[in-house]
C-alpha positions in Angstrom: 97.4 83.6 78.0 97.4 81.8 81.3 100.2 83.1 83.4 101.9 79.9 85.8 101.6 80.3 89.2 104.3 78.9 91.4 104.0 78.4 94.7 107.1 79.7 97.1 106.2 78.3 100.1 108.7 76.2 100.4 111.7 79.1 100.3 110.1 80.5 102.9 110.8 77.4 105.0 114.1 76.1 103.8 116.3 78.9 103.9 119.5 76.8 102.6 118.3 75.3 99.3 116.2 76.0 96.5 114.3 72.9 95.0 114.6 71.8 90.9 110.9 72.1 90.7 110.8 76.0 91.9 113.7 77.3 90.6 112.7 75.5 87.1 109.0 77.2 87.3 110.6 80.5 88.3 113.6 80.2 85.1 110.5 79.4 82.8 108.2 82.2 83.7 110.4 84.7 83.5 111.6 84.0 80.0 108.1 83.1 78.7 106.5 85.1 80.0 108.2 87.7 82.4 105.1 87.7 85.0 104.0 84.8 87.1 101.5 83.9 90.4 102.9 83.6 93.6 101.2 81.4 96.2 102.6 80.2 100.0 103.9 84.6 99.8 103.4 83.9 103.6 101.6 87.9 103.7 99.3 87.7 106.3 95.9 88.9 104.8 95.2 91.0 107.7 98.1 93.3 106.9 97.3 93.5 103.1 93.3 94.3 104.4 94.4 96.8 106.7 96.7 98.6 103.8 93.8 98.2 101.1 91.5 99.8 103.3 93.6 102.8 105.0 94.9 103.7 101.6 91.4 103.8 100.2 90.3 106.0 102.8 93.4 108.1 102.5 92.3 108.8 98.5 88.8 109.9 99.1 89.7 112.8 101.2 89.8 116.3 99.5 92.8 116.7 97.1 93.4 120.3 99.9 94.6 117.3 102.4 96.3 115.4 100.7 98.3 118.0 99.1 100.2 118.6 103.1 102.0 115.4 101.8 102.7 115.8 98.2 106.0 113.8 96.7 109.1 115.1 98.5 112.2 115.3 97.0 113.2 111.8 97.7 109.8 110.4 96.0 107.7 110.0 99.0 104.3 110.9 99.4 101.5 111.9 97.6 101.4 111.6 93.8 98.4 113.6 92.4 96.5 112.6 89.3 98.7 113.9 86.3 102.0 113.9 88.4 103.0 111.0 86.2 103.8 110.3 82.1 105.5 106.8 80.8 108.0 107.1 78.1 106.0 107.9 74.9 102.8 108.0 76.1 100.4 110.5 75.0 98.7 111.4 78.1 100.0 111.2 81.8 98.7 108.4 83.3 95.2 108.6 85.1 96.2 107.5 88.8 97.2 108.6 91.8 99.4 107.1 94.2 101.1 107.6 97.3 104.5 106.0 97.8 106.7 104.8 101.1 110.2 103.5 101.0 112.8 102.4 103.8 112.3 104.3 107.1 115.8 106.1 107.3 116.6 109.3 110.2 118.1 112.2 109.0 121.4 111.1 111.1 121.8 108.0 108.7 124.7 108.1 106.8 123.4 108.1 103.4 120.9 110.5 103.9 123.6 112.5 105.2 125.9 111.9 102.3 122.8 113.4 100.4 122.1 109.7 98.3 118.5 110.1 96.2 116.0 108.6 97.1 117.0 108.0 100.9 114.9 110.1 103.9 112.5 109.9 106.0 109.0 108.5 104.9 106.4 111.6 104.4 103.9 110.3 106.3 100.6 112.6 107.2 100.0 113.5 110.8 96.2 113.7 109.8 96.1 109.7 109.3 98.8 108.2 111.6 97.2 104.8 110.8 98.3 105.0 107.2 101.9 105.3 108.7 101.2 102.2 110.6 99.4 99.8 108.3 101.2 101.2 105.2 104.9 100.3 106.7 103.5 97.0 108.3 102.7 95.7 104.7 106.0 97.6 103.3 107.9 95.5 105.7 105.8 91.9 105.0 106.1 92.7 101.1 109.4 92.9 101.8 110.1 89.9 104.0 107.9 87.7 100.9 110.8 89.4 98.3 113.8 88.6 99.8 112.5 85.2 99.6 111.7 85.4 96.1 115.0 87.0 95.7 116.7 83.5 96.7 114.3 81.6 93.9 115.7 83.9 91.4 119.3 83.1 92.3 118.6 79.7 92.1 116.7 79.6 89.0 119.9 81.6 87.3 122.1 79.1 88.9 124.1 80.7 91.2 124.1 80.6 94.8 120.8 81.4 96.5 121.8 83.5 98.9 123.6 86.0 95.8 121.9 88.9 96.3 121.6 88.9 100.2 124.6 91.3 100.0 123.3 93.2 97.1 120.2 94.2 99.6 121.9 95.4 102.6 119.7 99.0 102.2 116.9 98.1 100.0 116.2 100.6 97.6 112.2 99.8 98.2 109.5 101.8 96.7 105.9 100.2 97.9 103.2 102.9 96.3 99.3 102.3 96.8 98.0 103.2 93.6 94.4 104.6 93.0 92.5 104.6 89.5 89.4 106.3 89.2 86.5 105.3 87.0 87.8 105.9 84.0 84.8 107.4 81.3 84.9 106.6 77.9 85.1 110.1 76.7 89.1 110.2 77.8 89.7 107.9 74.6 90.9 104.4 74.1 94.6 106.9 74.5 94.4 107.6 78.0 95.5 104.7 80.4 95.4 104.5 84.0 98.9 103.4 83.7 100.4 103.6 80.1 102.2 100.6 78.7 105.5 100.4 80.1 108.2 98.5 81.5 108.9 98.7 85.1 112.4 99.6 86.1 114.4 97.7 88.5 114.6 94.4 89.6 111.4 92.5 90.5 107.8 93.6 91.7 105.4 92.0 93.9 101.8 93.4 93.0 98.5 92.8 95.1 95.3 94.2 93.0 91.7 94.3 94.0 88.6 92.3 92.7 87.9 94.9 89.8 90.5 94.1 86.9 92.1 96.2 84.6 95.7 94.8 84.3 96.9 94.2 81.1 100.3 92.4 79.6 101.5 92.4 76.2 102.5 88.8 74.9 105.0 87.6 72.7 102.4 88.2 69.7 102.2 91.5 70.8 98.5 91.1 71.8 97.2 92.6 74.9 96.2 90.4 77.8 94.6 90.3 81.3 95.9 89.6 83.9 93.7 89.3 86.6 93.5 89.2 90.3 93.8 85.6 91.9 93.0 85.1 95.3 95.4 84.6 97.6 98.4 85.4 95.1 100.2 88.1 94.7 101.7 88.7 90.9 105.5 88.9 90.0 107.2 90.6 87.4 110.9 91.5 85.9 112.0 94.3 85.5 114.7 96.5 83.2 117.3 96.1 85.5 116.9 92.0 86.2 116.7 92.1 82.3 120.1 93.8 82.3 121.4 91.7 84.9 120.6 88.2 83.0 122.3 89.1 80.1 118.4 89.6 78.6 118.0 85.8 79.5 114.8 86.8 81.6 111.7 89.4 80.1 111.1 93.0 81.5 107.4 93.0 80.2 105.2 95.8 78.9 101.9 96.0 80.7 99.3 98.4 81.2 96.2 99.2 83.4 92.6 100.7 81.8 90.3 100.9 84.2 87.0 99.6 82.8 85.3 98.5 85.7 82.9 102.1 86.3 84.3 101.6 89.7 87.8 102.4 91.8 90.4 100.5 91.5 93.5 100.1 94.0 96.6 98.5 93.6 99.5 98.1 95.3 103.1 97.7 93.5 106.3 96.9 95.6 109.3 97.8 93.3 112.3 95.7 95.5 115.9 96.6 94.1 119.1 96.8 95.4 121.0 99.2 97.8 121.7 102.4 95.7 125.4 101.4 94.9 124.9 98.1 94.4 127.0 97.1 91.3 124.6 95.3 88.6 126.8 93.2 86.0 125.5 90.3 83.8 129.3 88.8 84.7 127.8 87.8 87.9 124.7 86.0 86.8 126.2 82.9 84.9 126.8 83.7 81.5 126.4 80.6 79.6 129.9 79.2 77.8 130.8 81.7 75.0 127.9 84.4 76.1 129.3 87.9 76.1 127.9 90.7 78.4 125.4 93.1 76.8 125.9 95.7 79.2 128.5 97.8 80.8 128.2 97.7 85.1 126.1 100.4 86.6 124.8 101.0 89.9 121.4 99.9 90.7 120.7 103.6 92.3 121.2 105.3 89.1 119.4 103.1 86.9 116.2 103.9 88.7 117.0 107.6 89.6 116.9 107.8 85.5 114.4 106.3 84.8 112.2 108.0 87.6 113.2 111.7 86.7 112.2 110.7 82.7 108.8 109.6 84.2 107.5 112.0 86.8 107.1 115.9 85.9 107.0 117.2 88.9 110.6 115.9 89.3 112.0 119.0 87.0 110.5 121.3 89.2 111.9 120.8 92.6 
């Protein structure tokens, strides 16, 4: 399977239309296939470098460290190898990963309201430069989405600009992910990330050189999906499945790291504000289609699926 690859510069330069040719590419990949390239993401390698390489540092120091900023309560932080298990899977997954979301004080109103998910990032005071280049690739990643976001819309035919409002207080999770070599006496059962299907809307994942992703196609055969240069890789997810009436893929994919090396990844999981209201109603229902699903708030689609996912969430 060759994925397409779609190039977006050109919603990153005309902010009031989206052209035939894009939103066409985008309609077609994400029912085909439910993954696609991006190039023209308009990331500036430097930020993506500086990320890579501050989160790789950050995983090689002793697990005694890195334990001052295990997960928090609202997700953020450290994630140690075992923390998580996908939905049926026989083994948690062999990763670890350490997650950001949107910079919020304590005095913000929905942290103060006590909304999941919201807080202040739990950054390390050992490493301030992982607060810095972490965030400054959280905020780019995020820039490159809302784009996308517009592509979407106009590849469902609606108005581009349909979920601007929907994203007022992005509920962004951007996690570096770290696989270690993985030896062959864990089993062909243990994955670095078990086959799943991500939860919210879309992702925007940047892997290194060594490999490893894998997608499951229509024939249910596994596939590769490997790092291009210069692209970063898009997906759907459960809740833009949901939201187009199952019109567009939430795909399952894996990640088995083969290579006898590290690996590092980082995902970018951009949905809506917690209360954002997700109905297929909104999305352009062909003539005569009925809605599949009942409304539900983007918030507690994800806090489900997250507290189903991660063990460590029953114990805090």
């Amino acid at each position: 399977m060759s994925l397409p690859i779609v190039d977006i510069s050109s919603l990153r330069q005309n902010a009031g239309s989206v052209s035939v040719e894009v939103a066409s590419a985008i309609r077609q990949a994400y029912m085909e296939y439910g993954f696609f390239y991006i190039t023209g993401h308009g990331i500036p390698n430097a930020i993506i470098s500086a990320a890579a390489d501050t989160a790789m540092r950050f995983f090689r120091l002793p697990l005694e460290t890195k334990r001052k900023v295990s997960a928090n309560v609202n997700h953020r932080g450290w994630h140690a190898l075992g923390d998580a298990q996908m939905y049926g899977a026989e083994k948690p997954d062999y990763k670890e990963f350490y997650q950001v979301g949107l910079e919020l004080t304590e005095n913000d109103p929905d942290v103060r309201a006590g909304q999941p998910l919201r807080g202040p990032n739990n950054w390390p005071d050992f490493m301030p430069e992982l607060r810095r280049d972490m965030y400054a690739y959280f905020e780019a990643v995020g820039n490159c989405a809302g784009y996308l976001l517009r592509g979407v819309a106009g590849s469902l035919g609606i108005d581009p600009d349909f979920f601007v409002n929907k994203y007022e207080k992005p509920l962004q999770r951007t996690q570096a992910v770290y696989y270690p070599p993985q030896p062959d006496s864990l089993g062909s059962d243990q994955f670095g990330v078990a086959p799943h299907t991500d939860f919210g809307n879309i992702t925007l994942l940047w892997q290194d050189d060594n490999g490893g992703l894998e997608i499951e196609n229509l024939a249910r055969d596994w596939v590769a999906a490997p790092p291009l240069s210069g692209t970063m890789l898009v997906n759907s997810g459960d809740l833009l499945g949901r939201w187009s009436n199952d019109r567009y893929r939430s795909t399952r994919h894996r990640v088995v790291n083969r290579s006898g090396r590290e690996r590092l990844s980082i995902a970018t999981f951009y949905d809506p504000t917690f209360t954002a209201l997700v109905d297929p109603e909104d999305l352009n229902l062909a003539d005569g289609d009925v809605s599949k699903y009942l409304p539900v708030s983007a918030g507690e689609h994800i806090l489900g699926r997250i507290d189903s996912s991660f063990g460590y969430r029953s114990k805090l």
